[in-house]
C-alpha positions as CSV (number, residue, x, y, z in Angstrom):
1,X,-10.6,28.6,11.7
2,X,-11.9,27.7,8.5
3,X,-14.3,24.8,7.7
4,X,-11.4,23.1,5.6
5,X,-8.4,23.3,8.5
6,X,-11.4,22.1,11.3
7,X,-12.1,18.9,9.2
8,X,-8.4,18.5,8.0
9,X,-7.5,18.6,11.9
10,X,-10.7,16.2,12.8
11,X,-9.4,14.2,10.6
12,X,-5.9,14.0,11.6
13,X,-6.4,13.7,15.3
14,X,-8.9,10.4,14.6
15,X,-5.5,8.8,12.6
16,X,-3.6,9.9,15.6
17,X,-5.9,8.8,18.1
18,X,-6.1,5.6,16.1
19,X,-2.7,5.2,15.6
20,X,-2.2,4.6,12.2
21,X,-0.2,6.9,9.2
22,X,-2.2,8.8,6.6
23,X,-1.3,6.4,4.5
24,X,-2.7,3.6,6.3
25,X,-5.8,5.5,6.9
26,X,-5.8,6.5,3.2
27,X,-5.9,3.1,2.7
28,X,-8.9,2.2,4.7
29,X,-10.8,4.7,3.2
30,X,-10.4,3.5,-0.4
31,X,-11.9,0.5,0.7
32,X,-14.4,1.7,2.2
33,X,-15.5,3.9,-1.1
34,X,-14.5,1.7,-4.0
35,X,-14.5,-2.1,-4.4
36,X,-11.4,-3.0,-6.3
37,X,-7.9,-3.6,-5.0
38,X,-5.7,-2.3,-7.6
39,X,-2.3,-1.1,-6.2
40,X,-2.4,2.2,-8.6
41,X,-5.7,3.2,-7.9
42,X,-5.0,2.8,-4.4
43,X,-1.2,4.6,-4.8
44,X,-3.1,7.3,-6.9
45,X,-5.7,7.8,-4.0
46,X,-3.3,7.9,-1.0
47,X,-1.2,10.8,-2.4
48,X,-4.9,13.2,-3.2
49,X,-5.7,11.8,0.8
50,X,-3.0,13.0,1.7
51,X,-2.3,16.4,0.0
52,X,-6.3,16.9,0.8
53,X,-5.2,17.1,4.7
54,X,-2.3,19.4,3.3
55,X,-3.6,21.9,1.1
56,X,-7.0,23.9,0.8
57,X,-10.2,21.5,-0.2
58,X,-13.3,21.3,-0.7
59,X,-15.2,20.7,2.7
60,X,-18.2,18.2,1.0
61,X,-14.6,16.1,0.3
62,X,-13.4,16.1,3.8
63,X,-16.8,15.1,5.4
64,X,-16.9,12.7,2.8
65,X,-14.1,11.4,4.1
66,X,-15.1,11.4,8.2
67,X,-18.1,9.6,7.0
68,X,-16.1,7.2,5.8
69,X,-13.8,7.5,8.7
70,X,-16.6,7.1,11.2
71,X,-17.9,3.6,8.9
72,X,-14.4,1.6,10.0
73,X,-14.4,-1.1,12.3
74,X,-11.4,0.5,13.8
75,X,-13.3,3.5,14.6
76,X,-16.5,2.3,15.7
77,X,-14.4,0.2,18.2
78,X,-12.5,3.1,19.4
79,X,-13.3,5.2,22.5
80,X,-14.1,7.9,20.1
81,X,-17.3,6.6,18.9
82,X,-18.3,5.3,22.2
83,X,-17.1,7.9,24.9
84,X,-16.8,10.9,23.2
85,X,-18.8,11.4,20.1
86,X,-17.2,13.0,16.9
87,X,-19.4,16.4,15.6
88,X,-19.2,15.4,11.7
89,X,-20.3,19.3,11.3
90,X,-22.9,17.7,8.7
91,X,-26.5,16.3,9.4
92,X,-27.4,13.2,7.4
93,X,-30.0,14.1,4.3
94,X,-32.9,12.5,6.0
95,X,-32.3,13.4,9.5
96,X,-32.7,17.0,8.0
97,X,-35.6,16.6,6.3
98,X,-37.5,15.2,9.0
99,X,-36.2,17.9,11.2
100,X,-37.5,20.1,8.2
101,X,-41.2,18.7,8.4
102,X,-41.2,18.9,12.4
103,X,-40.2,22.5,12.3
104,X,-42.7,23.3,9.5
105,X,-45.7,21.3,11.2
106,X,-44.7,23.4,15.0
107,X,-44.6,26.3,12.7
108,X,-48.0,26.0,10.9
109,X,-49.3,24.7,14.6
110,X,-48.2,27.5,16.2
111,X,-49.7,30.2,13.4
112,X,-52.9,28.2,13.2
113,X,-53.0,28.5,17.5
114,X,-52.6,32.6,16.3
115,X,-55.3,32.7,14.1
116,X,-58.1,31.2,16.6
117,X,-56.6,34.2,19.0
């Protein structure tokens, strides 16, 4: 399965498990990104949410959107953020780059151990 359809059906099965629509969920998630309220926008962002769990896109939009997901009160009170973890298939920015600067300090620890052999 392709990155797309694995975070299109992540996504679908945390509305399901949540037990709201798309649409509702669509909802939620507009608030979460932008601050105003206005009907259209909102309209106008519901239909792309929901043709983006439809139809091929781009992966960055879809984790975008389980990040977002994962931010709702609804979520965070759910049994899926306590009991059984959700794998975002992303690492936050600065989580990798200190995972980055421990794997180059082992590395230049482990070469420098070399060179005293």
């Amino acid at each position: 399965m392709d990155k797309c359809k694995e975070l299109q059906n992540k996504i679908k099965i945390i509305i399901k498990e949540l037990g709201l629509t798309q649409i509702e969920m669509a909802k939620r998630v507009y608030c979460e990104r932008f601050e105003d309220d206005d009907p259209e926008e909102i309209r106008k962002f519901t239909e792309t949410f929901r043709q983006n769990l439809k139809r091929k896109a781009k992966p960055e939009l879809l984790e975008s959107y389980l990040a977002n997901i994962a931010n709702l009160r609804a979520f965070k009170n759910s049994e899926m953020a306590i009991s059984s973890p959700l794998d975002l298939g992303f690492i936050p920015v600065d989580i990798k780059r200190a995972l980055e600067g421990i794997s180059k300090k082992l590395i230049d620890d482990i070469e420098s151990e070399a060179n005293k052999l």
